[in-house]
MIVEX-773214 format. One line per field, with one value per residue (C-alpha): x, y, z; residue in one letter; residue number from 1. Coordinates in Angstrom, 1 decimal. Example, Ala and Ser with C-alpha at 12.3 -4.5 7.8 and 13.67 -1.06 7.14 Angstrom:
# MIVEX-773214
u <- 12.3,13.7;
v <- -4.5,-1.1;
w <- 7.8,7.1;
residuo <- a,s;
num <- 1,2;
//
This chain:
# MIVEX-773214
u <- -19.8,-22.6,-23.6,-20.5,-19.7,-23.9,-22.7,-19.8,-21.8,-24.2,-21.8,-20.0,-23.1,-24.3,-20.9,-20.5,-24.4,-23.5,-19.8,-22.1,-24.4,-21.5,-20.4,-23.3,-24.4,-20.6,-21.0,-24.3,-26.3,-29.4,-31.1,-31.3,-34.3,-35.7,-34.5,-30.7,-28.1,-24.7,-21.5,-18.3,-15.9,-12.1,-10.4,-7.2,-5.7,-3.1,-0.6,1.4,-0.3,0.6,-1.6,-0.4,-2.4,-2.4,-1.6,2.0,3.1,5.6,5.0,7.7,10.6,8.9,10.1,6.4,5.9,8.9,7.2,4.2,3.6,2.1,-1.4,-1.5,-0.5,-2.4,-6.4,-6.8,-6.4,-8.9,-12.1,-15.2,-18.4,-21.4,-24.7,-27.8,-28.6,-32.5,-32.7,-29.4,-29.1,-25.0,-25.7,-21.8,-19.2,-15.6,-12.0,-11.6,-9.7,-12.3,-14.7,-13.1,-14.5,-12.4,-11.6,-10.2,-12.7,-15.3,-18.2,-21.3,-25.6,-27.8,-30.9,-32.2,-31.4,-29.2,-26.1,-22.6,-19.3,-16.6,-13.7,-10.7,-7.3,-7.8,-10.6,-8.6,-11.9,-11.3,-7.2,-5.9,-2.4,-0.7,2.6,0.2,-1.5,-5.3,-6.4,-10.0,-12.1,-15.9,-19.2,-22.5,-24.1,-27.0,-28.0,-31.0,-32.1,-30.0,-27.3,-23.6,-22.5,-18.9,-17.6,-14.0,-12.9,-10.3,-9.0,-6.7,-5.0,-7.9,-5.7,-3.3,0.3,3.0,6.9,9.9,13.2,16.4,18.9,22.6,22.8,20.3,22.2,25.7,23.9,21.9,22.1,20.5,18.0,15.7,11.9,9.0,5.4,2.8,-0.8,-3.5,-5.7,-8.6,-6.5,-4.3,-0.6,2.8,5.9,9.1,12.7,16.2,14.4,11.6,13.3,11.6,9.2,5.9,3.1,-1.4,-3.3,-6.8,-8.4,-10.1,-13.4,-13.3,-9.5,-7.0,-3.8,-1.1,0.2,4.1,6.0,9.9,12.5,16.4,19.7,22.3,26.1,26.6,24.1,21.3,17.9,15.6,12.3,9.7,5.8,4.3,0.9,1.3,-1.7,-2.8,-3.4,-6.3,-6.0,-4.8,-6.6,-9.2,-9.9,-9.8,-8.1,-9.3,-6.9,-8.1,-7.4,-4.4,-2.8,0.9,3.3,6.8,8.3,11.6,13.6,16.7,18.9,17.5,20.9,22.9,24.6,27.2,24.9,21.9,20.7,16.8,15.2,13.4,11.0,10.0,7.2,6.1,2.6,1.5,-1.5,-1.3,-4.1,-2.5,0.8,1.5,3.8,3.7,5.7,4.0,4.0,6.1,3.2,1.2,3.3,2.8,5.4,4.0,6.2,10.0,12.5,14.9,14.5,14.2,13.2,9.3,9.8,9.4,8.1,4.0,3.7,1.1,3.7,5.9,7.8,6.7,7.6,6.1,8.8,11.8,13.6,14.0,16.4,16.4,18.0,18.8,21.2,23.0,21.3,18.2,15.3,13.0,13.9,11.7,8.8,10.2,8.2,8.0,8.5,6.0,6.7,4.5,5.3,2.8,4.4,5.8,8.9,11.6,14.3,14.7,18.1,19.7,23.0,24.1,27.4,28.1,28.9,26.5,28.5,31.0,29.1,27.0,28.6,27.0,23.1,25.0,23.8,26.2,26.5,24.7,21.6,18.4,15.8,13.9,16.5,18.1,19.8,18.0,20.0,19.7,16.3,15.7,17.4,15.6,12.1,13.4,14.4,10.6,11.2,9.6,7.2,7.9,4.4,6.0,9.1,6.9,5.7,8.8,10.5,8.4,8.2,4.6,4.4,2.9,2.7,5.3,6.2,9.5,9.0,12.3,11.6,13.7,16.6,17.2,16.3,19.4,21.9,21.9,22.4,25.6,26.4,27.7,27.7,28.1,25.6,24.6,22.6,20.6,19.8,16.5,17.0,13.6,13.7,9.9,12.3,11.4,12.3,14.4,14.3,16.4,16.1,18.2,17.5,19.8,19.9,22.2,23.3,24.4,26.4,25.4,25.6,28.9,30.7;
v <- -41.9,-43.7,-40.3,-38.9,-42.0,-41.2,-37.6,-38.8,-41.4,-39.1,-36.0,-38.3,-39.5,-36.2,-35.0,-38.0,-37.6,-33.7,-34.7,-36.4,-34.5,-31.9,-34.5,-35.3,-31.5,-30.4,-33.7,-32.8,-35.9,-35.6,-34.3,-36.6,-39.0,-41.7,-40.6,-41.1,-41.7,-41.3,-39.2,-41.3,-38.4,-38.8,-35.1,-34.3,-31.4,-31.2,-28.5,-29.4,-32.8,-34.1,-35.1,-33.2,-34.1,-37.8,-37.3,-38.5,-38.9,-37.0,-36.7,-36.5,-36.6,-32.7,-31.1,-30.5,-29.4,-27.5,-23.9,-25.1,-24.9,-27.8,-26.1,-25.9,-29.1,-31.5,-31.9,-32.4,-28.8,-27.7,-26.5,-28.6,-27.4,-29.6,-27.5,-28.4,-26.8,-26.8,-25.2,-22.9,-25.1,-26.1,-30.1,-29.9,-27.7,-27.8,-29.1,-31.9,-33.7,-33.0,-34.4,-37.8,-40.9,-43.4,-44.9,-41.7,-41.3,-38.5,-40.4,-37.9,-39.1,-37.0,-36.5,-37.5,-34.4,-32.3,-31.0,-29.0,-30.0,-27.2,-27.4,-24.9,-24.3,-20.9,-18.0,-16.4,-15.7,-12.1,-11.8,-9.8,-11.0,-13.4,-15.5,-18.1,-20.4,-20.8,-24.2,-24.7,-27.7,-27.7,-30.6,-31.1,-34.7,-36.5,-38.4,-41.3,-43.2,-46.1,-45.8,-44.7,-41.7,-42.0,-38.4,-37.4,-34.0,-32.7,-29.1,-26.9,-23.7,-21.2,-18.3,-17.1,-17.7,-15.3,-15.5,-13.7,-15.4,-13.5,-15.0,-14.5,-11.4,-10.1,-9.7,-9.1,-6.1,-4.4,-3.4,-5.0,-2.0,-3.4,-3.4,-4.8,-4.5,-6.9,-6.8,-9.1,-6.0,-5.7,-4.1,-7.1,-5.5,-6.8,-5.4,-7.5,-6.8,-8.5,-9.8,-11.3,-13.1,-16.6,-15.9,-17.2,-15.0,-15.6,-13.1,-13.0,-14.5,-11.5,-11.7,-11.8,-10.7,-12.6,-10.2,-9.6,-6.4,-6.2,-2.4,-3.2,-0.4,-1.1,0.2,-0.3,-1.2,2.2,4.1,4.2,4.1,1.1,0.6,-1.4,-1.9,-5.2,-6.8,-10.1,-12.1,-15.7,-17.7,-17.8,-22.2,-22.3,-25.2,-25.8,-22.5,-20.6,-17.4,-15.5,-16.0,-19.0,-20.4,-22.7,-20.4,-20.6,-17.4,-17.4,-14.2,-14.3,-11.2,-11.1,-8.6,-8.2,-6.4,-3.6,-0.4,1.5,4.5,1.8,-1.8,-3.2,-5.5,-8.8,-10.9,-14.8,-15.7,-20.1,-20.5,-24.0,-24.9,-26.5,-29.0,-30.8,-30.0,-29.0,-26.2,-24.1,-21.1,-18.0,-16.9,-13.7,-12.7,-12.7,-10.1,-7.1,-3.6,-0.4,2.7,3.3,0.5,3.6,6.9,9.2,7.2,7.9,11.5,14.9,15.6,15.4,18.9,17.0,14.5,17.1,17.1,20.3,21.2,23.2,24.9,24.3,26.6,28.2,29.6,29.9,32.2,31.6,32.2,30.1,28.3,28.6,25.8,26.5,27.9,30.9,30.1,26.6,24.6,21.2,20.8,18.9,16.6,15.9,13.0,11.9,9.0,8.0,8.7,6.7,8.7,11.2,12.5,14.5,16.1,17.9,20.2,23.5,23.5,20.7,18.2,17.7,17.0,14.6,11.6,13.1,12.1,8.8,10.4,10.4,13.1,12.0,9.0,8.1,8.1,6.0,3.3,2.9,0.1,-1.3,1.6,4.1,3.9,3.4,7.0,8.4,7.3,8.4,11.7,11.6,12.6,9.9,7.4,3.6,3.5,6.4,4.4,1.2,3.2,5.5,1.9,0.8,3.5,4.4,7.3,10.6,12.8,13.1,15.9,15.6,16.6,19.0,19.8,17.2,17.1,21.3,22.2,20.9,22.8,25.9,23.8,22.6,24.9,28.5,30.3,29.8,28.2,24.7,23.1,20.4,19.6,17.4,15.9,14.0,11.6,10.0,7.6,9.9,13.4,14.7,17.9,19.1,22.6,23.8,24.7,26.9,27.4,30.1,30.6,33.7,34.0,35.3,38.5,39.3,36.1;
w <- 59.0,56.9,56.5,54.9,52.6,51.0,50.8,48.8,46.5,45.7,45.0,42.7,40.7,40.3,38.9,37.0,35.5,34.6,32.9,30.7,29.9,29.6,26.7,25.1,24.4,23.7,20.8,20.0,21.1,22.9,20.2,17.7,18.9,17.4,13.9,14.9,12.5,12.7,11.5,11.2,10.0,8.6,8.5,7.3,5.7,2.8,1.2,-1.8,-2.6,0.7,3.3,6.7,9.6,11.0,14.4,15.9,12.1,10.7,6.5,3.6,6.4,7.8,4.6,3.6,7.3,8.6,7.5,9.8,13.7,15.1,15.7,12.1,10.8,13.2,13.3,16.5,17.1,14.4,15.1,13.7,13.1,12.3,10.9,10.0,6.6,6.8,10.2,10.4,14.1,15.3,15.7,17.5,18.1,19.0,19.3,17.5,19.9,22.4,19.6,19.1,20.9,23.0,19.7,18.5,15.9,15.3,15.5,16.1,16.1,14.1,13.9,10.2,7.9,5.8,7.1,7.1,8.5,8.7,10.1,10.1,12.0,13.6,12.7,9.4,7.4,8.0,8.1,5.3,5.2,8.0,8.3,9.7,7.3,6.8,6.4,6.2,4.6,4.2,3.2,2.7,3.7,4.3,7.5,7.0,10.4,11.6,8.9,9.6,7.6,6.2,5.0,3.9,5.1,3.6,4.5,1.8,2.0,2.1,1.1,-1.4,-0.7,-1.4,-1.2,-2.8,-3.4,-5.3,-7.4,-7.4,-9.7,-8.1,-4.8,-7.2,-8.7,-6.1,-2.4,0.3,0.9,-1.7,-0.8,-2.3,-1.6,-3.2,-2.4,-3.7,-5.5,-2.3,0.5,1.6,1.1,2.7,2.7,1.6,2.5,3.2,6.7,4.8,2.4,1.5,4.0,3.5,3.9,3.8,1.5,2.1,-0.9,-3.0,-4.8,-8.5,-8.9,-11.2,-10.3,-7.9,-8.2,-7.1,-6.3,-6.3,-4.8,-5.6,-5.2,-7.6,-6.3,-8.5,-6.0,-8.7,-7.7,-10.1,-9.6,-11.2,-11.0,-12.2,-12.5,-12.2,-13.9,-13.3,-16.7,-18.0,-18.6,-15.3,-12.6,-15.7,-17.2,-13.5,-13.4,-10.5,-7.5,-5.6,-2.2,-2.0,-4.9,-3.7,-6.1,-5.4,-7.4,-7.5,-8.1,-10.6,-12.6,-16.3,-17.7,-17.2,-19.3,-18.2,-16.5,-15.7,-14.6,-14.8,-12.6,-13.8,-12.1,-13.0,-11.0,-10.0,-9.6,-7.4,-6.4,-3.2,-3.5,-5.4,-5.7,-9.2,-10.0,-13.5,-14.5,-15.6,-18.5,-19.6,-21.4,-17.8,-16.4,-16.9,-16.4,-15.5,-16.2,-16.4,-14.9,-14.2,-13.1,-15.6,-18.8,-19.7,-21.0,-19.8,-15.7,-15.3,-13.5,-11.4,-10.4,-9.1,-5.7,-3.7,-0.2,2.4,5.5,3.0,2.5,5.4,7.8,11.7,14.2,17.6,21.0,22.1,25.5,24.2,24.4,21.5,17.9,17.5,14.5,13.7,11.1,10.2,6.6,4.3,1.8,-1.3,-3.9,-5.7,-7.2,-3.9,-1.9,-2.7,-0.7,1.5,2.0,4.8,4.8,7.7,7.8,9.4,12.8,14.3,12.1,14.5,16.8,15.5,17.6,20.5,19.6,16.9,14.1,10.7,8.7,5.7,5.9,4.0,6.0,3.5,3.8,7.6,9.8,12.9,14.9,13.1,12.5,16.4,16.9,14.5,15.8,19.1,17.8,16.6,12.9,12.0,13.6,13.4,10.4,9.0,8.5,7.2,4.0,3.8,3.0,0.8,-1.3,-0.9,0.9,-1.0,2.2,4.8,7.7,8.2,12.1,13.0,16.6,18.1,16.1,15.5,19.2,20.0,18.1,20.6,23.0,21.7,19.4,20.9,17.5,13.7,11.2,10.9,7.3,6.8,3.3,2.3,-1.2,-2.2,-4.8,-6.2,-8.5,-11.6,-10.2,-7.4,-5.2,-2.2,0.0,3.1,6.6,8.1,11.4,12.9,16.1,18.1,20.7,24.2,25.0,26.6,25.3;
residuo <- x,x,x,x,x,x,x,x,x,x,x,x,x,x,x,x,x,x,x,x,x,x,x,x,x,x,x,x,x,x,x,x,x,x,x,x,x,x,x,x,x,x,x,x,x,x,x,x,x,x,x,x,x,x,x,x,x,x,x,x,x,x,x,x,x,x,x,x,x,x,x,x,x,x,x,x,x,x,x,x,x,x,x,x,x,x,x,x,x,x,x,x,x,x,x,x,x,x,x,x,x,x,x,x,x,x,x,x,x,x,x,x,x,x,x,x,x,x,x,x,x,x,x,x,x,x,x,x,x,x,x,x,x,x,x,x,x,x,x,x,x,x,x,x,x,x,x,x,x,x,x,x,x,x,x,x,x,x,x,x,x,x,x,x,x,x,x,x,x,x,x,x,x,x,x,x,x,x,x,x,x,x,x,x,x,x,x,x,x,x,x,x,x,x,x,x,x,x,x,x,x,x,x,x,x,x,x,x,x,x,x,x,x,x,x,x,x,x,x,x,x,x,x,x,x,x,x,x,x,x,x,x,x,x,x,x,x,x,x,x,x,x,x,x,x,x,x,x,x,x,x,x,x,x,x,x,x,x,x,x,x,x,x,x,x,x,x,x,x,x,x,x,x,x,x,x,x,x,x,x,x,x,x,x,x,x,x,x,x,x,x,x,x,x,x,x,x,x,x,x,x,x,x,x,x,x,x,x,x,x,x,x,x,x,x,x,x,x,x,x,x,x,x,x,x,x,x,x,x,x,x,x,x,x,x,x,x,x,x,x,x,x,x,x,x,x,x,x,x,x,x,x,x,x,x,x,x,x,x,x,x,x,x,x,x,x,x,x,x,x,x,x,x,x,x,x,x,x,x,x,x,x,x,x,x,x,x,x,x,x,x,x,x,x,x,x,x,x,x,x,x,x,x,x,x,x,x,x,x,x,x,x,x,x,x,x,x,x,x,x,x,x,x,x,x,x,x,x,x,x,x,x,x,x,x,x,x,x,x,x,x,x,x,x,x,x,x;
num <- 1,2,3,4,5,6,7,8,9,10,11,12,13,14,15,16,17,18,19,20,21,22,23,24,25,26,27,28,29,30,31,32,33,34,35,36,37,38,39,40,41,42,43,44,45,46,47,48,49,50,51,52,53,54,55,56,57,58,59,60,61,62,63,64,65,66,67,68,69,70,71,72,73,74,75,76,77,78,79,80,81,82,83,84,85,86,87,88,89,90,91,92,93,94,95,96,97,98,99,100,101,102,103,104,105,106,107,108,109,110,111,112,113,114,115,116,117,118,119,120,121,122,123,124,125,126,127,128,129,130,131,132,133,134,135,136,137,138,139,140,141,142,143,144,145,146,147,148,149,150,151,152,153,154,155,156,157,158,159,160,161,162,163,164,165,166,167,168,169,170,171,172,173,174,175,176,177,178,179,180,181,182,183,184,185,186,187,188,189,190,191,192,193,194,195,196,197,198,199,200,201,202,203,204,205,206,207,208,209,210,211,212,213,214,215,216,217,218,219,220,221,222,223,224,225,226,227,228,229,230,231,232,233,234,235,236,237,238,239,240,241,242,243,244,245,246,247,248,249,250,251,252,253,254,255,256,257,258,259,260,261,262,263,264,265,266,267,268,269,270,271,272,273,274,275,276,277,278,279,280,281,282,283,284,285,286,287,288,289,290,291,292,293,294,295,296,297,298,299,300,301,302,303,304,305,306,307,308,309,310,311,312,313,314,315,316,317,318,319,320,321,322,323,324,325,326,327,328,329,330,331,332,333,334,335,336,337,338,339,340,341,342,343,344,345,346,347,348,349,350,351,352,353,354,355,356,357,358,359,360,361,362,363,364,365,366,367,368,369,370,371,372,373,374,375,376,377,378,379,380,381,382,383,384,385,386,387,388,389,390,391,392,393,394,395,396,397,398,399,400,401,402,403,404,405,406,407,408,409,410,411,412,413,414,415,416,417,418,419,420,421,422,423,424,425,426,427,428,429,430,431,432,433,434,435,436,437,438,439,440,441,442,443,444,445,446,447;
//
């Protein structure tokens, strides 16, 4: 039995000795000798001049907050990394919580030295656009022997902030099929529709770029197509004479209806610019933004011939009997738009239009602009694949197949003789151009 209880003490030094040990490398101690001082770190992170992050305490009644999961708000999730600057060497690594001492303080001995604390919510260095916030706050210090280090962390939005709001005549004049796609001018783009509206979404801060660029798509009430390109400029006096896009830059373009004729409307834009450090909020300057091209399809002049809407499989008509499985040298017709297609048109009549009820198709839809179910029937049809859709929305799409197979194979199935149309109208915003595919059936032989 004395046995047994010896076994047990010295199991449960031995664990006890390694917890430690566990500690004092996961804190970084062990190393830092004779030379020791010490770290005493305060971290906290802010957004909108408003300090987030002391633990169990809720800021500004959660108003400042509410956008914000908990992970992101609250430092003890954050990860913190201490370096030393002269040798490249990680002095400590990891959760802050895990970090803290029974005091809950991060209290950490160094070794005499330079050094760099980092500390950051998730690993967003390298995300190009994200509905989760990047908070990230970096430090340089020094650390003498047998003196206590006091640094201030504080972490900031590290990316740009984007959000697009619409005012009243903007949903009196237009449908809800509007899209628009901002990106930040170095591959980080987003798409925003009626789903996304005052959504908050992370940009990965570019290098050396002052600009947002903004691609809006609209439908009048009337059925008219508007759209409008802008470049969106930050001032040049802006945060002391900075105009390149900076972390913490917060842009809320909102969307609104400039004026209307009897045959046309225009869309306007009015763009807040806040930088989240500190909470301060400016309007930019008309002057900063920038149109490209016609507000309304066909103003600018004559068509660019290089600009032109071509197709590829279209015109074309089919023949087949009725039972059969395949349509005999069927293509898939190509679509090329240049400046982008902004619809895409099908009509269907003959004598599949009856009998559209039997796959839910209507007789007439855009495939550039579709409900929830519709679009789920067309991606199941596979004309179009669920990316396809993405840029077809947006407007951006210069090269399309419009895949027939698994919409046109069924008509002789269904279909025991007569003709059946499908018309493809393709509008770029500018220009607009529309072919037929006919597809006739025979009868079988003997009926």
């Amino acid at each position: 039995m004395k046995k047994y209880k010896s076994l047990i003490w010295l199991l449960g030094l031995i664990v006890g000795l390694s917890s430690c040990e566990m500690r004092d490398e996961l804190l970084g101690k062990g190393g830092a000798g004779e030379n020791a001082g010490t770290l005493e770190l305060d971290l906290a992170s802010i957004y909108n001049g408003v300090t987030l992050s002391r633990a169990n305490e809720t800021v500004d009644g959660g108003t400042t907050t509410g956008s914000f999961n908990e992970e992101d708000v609250n430092v003890d999730n954050y990860t913190l990394i201490v370096t030393n600057t002269e040798t490249q060497e990680e002095a400590a690594r990891g959760k802050v919580s895990e970090l803290k001492n029974e005091n809950g303080k991060v209290v950490l001995p160094l070794g005499e030295g330079s050094y760099a604390v980092t500390a950051y919510n998730y690993e967003g260095e390298n995300v190009t656009v994200s509905e989760r916030p990047y908070f990230k706050g970096e430090q340089t210090f020094s650390v003498k022997k047998g003196i206590a280090t006091n640094v201030d962390l504080t972490c900031k939005l590290a990316c740009v902030e984007v959000s697009i709001g619409l005012t009243s005549s903007f949903e009196e004049a237009f449908k809800d099929d509007y899209s628009v796609v901002v990106d930040n001018g170095d591959g980080a783009s987003q798409v925003f529709d009626k789903n996304s509206i005052g959504k908050k979404y992370y940009y990965q801060t570019p290098d050396h770029q002052s600009c947002l660029n903004a691609s809006i798509k609209a439908t009048s009430v009337e059925g008219n197509f508007v759209e409008l390109k802008a470049t969106i400029q930050k001032p040049a006096d802006a945060e002391g004479g900075e105009s390149d896009l900076e972390g913490g830059d917060s842009f809320e373009i909102k969307l609104t209806e400039e004026g209307s004729t009897e045959s046309s409307v225009s869309i306007g834009i009015t763009v807040d610019l806040t930088f989240t450090e500190v909470g301060e909020t400016i309007e930019i300057p008309v002057g900063n933004i920038i149109y490209d091209g016609p507000e309304n399809p066909g103003e600018g002049g004559g068509e660019d011939p290089e600009a032109s809407i071509t197709f590829e499989g279209l015109p074309a008509t089919y023949t087949c009997t009725n039972g059969d499985d395949t349509i005999e040298g069927l293509q898939d017709v190509r679509i090329l738009a240049p400046n982008g297609i902004k619809h895409l048109n099908v009509t269907i009549s003959g004598e599949i239009a009856s009998m559209l009820s039997l796959v839910g198709l209507p007789e007439t839809f855009d495939i550039c602009n579709m409900d929830d179910d519709l679009k789920e029937k067309i991606i199941g049809l596979g004309l179009v694949t669920e990316d396809e859709y993405i840029q077809l929305h947006a407007g951006t799409c210069t090269d399309f197949t419009f895949k027939l197979g698994g919409l046109l194979v069924l008509i002789p199935q269904v279909v025991t003789s007569g003709s059946s149309t499908f018309n493809l109208a393709v509008s770029d915003g500018v220009n607009t151009k529309d072919g037929d595919i006919t597809v006739i059936v025979n009868p079988k032989e003997g009926e």
